[in-house]
C-alpha positions as CSV (number, residue, x, y, z in Angstrom):
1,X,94.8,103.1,85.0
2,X,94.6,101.1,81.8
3,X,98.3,101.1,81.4
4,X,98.9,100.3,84.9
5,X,96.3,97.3,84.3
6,X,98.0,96.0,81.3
7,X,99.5,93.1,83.0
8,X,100.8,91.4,86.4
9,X,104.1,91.9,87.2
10,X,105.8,88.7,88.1
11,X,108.6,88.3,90.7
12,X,111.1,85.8,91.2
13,X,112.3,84.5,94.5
14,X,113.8,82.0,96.3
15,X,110.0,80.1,97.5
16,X,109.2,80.5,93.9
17,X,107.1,83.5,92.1
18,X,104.8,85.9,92.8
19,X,102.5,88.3,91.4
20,X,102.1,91.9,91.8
21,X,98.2,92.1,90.9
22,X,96.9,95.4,89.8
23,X,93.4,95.8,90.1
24,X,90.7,98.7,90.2
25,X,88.7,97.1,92.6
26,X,91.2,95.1,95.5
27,X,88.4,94.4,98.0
28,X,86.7,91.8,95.9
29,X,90.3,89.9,96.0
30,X,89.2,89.4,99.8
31,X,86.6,86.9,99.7
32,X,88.2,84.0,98.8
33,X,90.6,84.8,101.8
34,X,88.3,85.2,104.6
35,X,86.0,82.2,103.4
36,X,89.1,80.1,103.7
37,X,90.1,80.9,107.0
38,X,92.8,83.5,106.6
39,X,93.9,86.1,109.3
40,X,93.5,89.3,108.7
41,X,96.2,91.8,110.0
42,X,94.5,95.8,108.6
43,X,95.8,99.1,109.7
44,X,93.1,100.3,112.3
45,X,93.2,103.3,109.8
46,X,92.5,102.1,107.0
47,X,89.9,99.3,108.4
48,X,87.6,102.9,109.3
49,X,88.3,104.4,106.2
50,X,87.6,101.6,103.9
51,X,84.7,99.7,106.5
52,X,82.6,98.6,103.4
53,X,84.8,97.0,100.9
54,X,86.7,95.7,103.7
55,X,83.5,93.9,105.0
56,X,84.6,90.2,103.9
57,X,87.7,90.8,106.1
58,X,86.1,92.4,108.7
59,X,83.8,89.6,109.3
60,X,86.1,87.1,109.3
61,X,86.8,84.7,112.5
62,X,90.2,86.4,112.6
63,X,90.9,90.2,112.7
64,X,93.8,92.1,114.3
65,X,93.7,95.7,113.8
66,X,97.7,97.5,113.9
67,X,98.0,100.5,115.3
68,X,100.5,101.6,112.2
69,X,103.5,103.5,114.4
70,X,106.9,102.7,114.8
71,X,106.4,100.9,118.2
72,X,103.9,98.2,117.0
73,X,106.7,96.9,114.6
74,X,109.1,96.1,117.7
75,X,110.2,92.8,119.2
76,X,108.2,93.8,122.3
77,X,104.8,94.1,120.7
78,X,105.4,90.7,118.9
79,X,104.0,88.7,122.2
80,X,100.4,90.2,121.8
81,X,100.1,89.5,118.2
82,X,101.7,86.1,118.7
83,X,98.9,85.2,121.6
84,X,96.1,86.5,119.4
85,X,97.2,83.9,116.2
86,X,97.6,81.4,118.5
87,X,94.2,82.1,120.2
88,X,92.3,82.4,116.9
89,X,93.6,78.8,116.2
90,X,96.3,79.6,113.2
91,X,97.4,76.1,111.3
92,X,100.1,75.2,108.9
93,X,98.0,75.6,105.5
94,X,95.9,78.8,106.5
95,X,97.5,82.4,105.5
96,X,97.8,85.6,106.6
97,X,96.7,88.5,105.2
98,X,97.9,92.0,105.3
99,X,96.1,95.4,104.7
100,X,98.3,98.6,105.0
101,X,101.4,100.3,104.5
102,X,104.7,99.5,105.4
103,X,104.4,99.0,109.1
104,X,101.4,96.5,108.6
105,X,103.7,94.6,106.4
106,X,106.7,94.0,108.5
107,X,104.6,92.7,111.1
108,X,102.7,90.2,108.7
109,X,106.0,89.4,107.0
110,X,107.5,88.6,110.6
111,X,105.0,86.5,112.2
112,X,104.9,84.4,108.7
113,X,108.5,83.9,109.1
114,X,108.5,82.8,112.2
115,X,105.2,81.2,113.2
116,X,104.7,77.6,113.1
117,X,108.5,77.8,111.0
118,X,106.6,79.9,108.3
119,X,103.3,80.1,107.2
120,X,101.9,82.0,103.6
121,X,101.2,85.6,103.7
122,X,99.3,88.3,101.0
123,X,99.9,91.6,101.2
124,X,97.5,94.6,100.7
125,X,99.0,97.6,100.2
126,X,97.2,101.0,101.4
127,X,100.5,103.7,101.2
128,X,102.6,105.2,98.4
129,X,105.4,104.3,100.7
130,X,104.2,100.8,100.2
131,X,103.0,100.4,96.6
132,X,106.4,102.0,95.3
133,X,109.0,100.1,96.9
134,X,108.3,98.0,100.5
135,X,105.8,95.6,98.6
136,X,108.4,93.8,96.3
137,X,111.5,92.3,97.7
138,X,110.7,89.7,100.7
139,X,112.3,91.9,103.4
140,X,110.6,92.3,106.7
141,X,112.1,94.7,109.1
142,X,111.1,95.2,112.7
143,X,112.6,97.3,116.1
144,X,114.5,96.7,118.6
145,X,117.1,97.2,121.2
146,X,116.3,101.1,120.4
147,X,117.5,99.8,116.9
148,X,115.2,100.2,114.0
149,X,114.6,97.3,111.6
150,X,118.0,95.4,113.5
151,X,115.8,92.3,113.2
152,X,114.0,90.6,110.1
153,X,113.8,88.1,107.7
154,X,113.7,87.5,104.2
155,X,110.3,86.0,103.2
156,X,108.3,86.5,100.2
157,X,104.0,87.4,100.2
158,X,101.9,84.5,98.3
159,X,100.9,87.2,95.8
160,X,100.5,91.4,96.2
161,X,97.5,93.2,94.8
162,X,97.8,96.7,93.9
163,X,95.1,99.1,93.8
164,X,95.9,103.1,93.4
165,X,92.0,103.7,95.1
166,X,93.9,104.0,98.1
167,X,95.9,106.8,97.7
168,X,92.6,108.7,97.4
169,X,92.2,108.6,101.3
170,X,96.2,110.1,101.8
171,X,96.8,113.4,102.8
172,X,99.6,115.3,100.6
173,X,102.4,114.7,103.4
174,X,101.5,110.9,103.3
175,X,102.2,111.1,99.1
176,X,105.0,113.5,99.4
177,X,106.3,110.5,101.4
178,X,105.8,107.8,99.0
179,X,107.1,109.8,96.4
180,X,110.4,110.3,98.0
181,X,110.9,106.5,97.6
182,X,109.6,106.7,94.0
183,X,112.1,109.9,93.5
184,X,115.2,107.3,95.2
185,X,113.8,104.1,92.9
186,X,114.4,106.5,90.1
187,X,117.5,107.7,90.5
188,X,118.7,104.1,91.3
189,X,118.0,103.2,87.8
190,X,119.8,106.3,86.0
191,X,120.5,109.9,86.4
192,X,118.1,110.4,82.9
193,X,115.3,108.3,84.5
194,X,115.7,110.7,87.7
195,X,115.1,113.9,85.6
196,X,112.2,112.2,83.6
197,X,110.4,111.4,87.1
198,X,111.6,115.4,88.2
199,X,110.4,117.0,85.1
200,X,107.0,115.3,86.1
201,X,106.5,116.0,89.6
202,X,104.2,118.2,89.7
203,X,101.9,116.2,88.0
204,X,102.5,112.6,89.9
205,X,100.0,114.9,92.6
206,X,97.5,116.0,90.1
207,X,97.3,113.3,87.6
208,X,96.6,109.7,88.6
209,X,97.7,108.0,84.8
210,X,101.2,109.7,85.5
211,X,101.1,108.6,88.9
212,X,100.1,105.0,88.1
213,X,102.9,105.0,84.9
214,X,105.7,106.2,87.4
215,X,104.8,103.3,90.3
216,X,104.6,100.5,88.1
217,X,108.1,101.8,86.7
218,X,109.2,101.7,90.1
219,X,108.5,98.7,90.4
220,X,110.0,97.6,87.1
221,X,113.2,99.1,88.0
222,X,113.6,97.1,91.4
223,X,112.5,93.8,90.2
224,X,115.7,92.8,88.4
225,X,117.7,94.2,91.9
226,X,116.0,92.0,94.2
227,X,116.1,88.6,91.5
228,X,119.3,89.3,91.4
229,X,120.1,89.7,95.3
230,X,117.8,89.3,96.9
231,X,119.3,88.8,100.3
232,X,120.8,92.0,100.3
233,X,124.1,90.4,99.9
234,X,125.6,92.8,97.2
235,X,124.0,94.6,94.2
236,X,120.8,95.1,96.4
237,X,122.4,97.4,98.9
238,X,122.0,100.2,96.4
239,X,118.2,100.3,97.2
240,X,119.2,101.8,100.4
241,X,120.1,104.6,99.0
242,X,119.3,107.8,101.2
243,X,118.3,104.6,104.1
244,X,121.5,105.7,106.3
245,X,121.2,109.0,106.6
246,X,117.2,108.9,106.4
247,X,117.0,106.6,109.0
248,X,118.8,108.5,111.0
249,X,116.8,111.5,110.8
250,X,113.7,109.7,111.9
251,X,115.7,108.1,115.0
252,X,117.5,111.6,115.8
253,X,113.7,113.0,115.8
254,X,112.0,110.7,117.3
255,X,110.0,110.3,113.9
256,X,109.1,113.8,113.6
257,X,110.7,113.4,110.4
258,X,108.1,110.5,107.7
259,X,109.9,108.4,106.2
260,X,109.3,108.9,102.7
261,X,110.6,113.0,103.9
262,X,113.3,111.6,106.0
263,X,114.6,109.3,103.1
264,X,114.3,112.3,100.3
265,X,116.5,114.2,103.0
266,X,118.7,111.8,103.5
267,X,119.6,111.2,99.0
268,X,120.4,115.0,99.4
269,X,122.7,114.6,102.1
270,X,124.1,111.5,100.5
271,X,125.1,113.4,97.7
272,X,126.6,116.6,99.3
273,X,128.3,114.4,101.3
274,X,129.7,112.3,98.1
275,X,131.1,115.4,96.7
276,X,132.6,116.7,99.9
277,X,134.7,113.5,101.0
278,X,135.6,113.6,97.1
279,X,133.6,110.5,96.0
280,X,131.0,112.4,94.1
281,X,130.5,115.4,92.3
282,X,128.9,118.8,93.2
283,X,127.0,118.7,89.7
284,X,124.8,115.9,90.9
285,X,123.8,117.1,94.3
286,X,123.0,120.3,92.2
287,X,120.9,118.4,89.9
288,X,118.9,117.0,92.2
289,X,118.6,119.2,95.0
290,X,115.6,121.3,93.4
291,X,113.0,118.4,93.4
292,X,114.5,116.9,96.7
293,X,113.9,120.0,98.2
294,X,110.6,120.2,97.3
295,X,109.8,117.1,98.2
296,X,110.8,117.9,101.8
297,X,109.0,121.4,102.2
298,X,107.6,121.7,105.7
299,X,110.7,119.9,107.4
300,X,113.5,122.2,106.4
301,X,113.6,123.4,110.3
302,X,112.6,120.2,112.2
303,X,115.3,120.0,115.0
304,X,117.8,117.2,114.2
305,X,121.0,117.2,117.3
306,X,124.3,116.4,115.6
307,X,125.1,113.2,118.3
308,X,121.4,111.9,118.2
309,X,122.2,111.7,114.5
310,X,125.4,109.9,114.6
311,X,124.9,107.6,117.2
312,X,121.9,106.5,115.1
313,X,123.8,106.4,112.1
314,X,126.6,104.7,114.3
315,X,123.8,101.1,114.4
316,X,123.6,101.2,110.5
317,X,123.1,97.6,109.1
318,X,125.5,98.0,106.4
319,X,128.4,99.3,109.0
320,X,131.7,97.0,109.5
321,X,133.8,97.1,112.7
322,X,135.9,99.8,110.7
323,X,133.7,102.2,109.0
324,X,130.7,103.4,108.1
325,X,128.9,101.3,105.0
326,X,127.0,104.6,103.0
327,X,125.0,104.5,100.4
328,X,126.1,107.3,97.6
329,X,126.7,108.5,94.0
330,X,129.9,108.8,92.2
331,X,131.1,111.4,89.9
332,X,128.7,110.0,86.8
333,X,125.7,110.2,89.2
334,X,125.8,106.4,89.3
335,X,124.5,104.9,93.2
336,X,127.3,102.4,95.0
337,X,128.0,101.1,98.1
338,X,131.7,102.8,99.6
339,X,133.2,102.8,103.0
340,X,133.7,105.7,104.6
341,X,135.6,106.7,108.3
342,X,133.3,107.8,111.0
343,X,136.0,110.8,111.7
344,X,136.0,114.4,112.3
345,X,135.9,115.4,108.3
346,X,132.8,113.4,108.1
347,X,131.4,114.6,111.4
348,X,132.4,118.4,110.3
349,X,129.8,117.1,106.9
350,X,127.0,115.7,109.0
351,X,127.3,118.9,111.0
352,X,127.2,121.4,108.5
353,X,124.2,119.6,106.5
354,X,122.4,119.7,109.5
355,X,122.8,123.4,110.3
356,X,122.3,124.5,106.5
357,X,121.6,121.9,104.1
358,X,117.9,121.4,104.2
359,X,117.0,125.3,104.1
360,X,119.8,126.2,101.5
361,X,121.9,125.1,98.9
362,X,125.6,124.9,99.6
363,X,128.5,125.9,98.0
């Protein structure tokens, strides 16, 4: 952890910097908070887990414990967390404060958005998921109209602190997950940096100073993406890398699929589907098809219906009136938006990935 420790990692943004705090010991960050009034929003997970260095938050005057699935992040569950802020008495000046992964987040980052025209948040983050990617940028993302993350905002936590103690608590499904974002942050940067991460692998689950190195690298990579754009208006977009097609997986299974899985999926599909509508090359989805693949062991079978798929991949964010907005590398292995028709070439692709592409490689 030393390395890890060495220093904060500042952010830019548009309501001014903030630090990404890395720290052995998190829970002691929380007094301050609750003796100054803050609301606490904790995975109910992680609040059992961790009950005793939680203790300053969970004695607080104001506690709301998330039920961390997909529907506690939509538009209709916003009401009952609205009613419980408003009932605990939350001001202008007072913050919240969030503990857990990525769904814990959105929810935090939402109500701060929108309560009161914005109030400060903190974030505590408790997942790989988290810590690797969700944590930095200023995105919130939440459901609805049978849409995942259709609505959001862009608003940027007070400060983030960091602690790897957590993942000590996640089950290898729950790190394989987090490490298919750390895999896509990766091959973002470079195809080189992608088989430096994929020559390690095995070790990011067996080694906690290669771990640490390779999350704080993640972040690295991103922070000059999201100062740059970080309303997602341009050079940002390539973050979403494996998003279109992952997302689309977890809708098409009713989230049978994790996210982290779904999204390592979905950079495999983006790639064979690169070099079959001639916008990539074969070579790359070669390349990086071993570690995908093992990222994504146990879910090679999971049913995923063809028009569940599409019709999910039909409400993509990045979509114009015209085409389909993907995600996907070119011949050099370097990751770009392009445009592509929804028509029956791609729909022949989607189909045949679906069929063979997680269990096989394909010709």
């Amino acid at each position: 952890m030393a390395d890890l420790l060495a220093s904060d990692l500042i952010i830019a943004s548009h309501k001014g910097p903030y630090a990404v705090e890395f720290r052995d010991d998190p829970f002691a960050e929380l007094v301050a908070p609750a003796s100054a009034g803050a609301h606490f929003l904790i995975d109910r997970r992680v609040a059992g887990l961790y009950e005793r260095g939680l203790r300053p938050a969970l004695l607080s005057r104001s506690i709301l414990l998330i039920d961390a699935a997909e529907d506690a992040k939509s538009i209709e569950a916003m009401p009952a967390y609205v009613r419980h802020l408003v009932a605990k008495g939350l001001r202008r000046g007072q913050a919240l404060v969030a503990i857990g992964g990525g769904v814990t987040q959105d929810i935090a980052c939402f109500l701060a958005a929108t309560m009161l025209r914005g109030v400060d948040w903190s974030f505590v983050p408790t997942t790989l998921l988290a810590m690797a990617d969700s944590c930095v940028g200023s995105k919130s993302s939440i459901n609805g109209g049978g849409a995942k993350n259709v609505l959001g905002t862009f608003t940027p936590p007070k400060r983030i602190v960091l602690s790897t103690c957590f993942l000590d608590t996640l089950n290898e499904r729950d790190v394989r997950s987090g490490v298919g974002e750390m895999l896509k942050v990766h091959a973002i940067e470079s195809p080189a940096s992608f088989d430096a991460i994929a020559t390690d692998y095995p070790r990011l689950f067996t080694d906690r100073a290669v771990m640490s190195r390779y999350l704080r690298r993640c972040l690295e990579i991103k922070k000059p993406i999201v100062e740059a754009d970080e309303f997602d208006a341009g050079p940002r977009l390539v973050m979403n890398y494996g998003h279109s097609f992952g997302h689309s997986l977890e809708a098409a299974t009713n989230y049978a699929i994790p996210h982290g899985i779904a999204i390592t999926i979905g950079m495999d599909f983006a790639n064979l589907a690169a070099a079959r509508l001639g916008l990539g090359s074969a070579e790359h989805y070669r390349r990086m098809r071993p570690t995908l693949a093992a990222n994504w062991r146990g879910f090679e079978t999971t049913p995923v219906p063809l028009d569940d798929f599409l019709g999910a991949l039909a409400k993509d964010k990045k979509n114009s009136a015209q085409s389909l907005g993907l995600i996907m590398p070119n011949a050099a292995g370097t990751i770009r938006k392009v445009s592509a028709p929804a028509d029956e070439k791609f729909r022949a692709v989607c189909a045949e990935y679906l069929a063979k592409g997680r269990t096989a490689e394909l010709p």
